[in-house]
C-alpha positions in Angstrom: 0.0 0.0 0.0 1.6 3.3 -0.9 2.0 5.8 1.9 0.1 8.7 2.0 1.8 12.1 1.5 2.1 14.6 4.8 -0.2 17.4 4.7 0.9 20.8 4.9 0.4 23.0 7.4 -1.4 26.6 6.8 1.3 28.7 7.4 3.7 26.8 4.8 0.8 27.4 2.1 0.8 30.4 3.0 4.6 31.0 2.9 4.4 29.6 -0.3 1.6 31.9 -1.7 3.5 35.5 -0.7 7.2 34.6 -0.3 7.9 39.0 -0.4 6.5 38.6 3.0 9.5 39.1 5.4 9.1 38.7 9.4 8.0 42.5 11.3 11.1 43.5 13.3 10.6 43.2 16.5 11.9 47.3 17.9 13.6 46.8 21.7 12.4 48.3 24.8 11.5 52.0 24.8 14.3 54.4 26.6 14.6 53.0 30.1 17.1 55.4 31.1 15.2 56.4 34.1 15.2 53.5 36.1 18.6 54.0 38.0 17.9 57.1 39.5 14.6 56.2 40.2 15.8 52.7 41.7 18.6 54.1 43.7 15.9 56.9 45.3 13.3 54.7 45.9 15.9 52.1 47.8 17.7 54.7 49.7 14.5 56.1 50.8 13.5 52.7 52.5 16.8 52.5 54.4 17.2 56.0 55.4 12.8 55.3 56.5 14.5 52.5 58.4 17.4 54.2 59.8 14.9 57.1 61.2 12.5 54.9 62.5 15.3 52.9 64.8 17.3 56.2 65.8 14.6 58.6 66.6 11.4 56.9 65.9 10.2 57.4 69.5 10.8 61.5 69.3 8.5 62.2 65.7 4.8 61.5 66.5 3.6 60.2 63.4 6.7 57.4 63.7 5.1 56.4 67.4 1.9 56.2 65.9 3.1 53.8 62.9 4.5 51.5 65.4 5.7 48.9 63.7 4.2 49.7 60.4 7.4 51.4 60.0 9.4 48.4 59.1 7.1 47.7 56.3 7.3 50.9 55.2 10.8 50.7 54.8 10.7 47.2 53.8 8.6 47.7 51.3 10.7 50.8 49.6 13.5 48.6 49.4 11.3 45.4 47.8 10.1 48.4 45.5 13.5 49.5 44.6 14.2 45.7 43.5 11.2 45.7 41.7 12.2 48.6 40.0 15.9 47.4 38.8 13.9 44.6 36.9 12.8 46.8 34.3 16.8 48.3 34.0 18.0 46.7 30.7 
């Protein structure tokens, strides 16, 4: 019995019908030159938010009232800081 023969798929017909048609260009990511400065701030923010709240977190009001929110506060500036420097390329 002969074999039958493979069938083609649709994009190699279609290849076939338009072979001018060349692959879009893929353009990189837009201008990401802001993330540094914006990483370093954010980060420095969250340990200097740390720093404040352990030296003289018991003498600014709004600190005392925090409590320990503080840490996540500054925590969570740092976290966003690393979060940030994902997007540096």
């Amino acid at each position: 019995m002969p074999e039958s023969k493979p069938r083609k798929s649709v994009a190699m017909r279609k290849r076939k019908t338009n072979p001018e048609a060349k692959p879009q260009k893929v353009k990189g990511p837009a201008n990401r030159r802001w993330v540094p400065p914006v990483f370093i701030t954010v980060g420095l923010l969250g340990v200097a938010w740390l720093v404040t709240y352990y030296v003289a977190g018991q003498y600014i009001p709004f600190m005392t009232e925090l409590g320990n929110w503080n840490i996540l506060i500054g925590m969570g500036g740092m976290a966003a800081a690393f979060g940030i420097a994902t997007l540096w390329t």
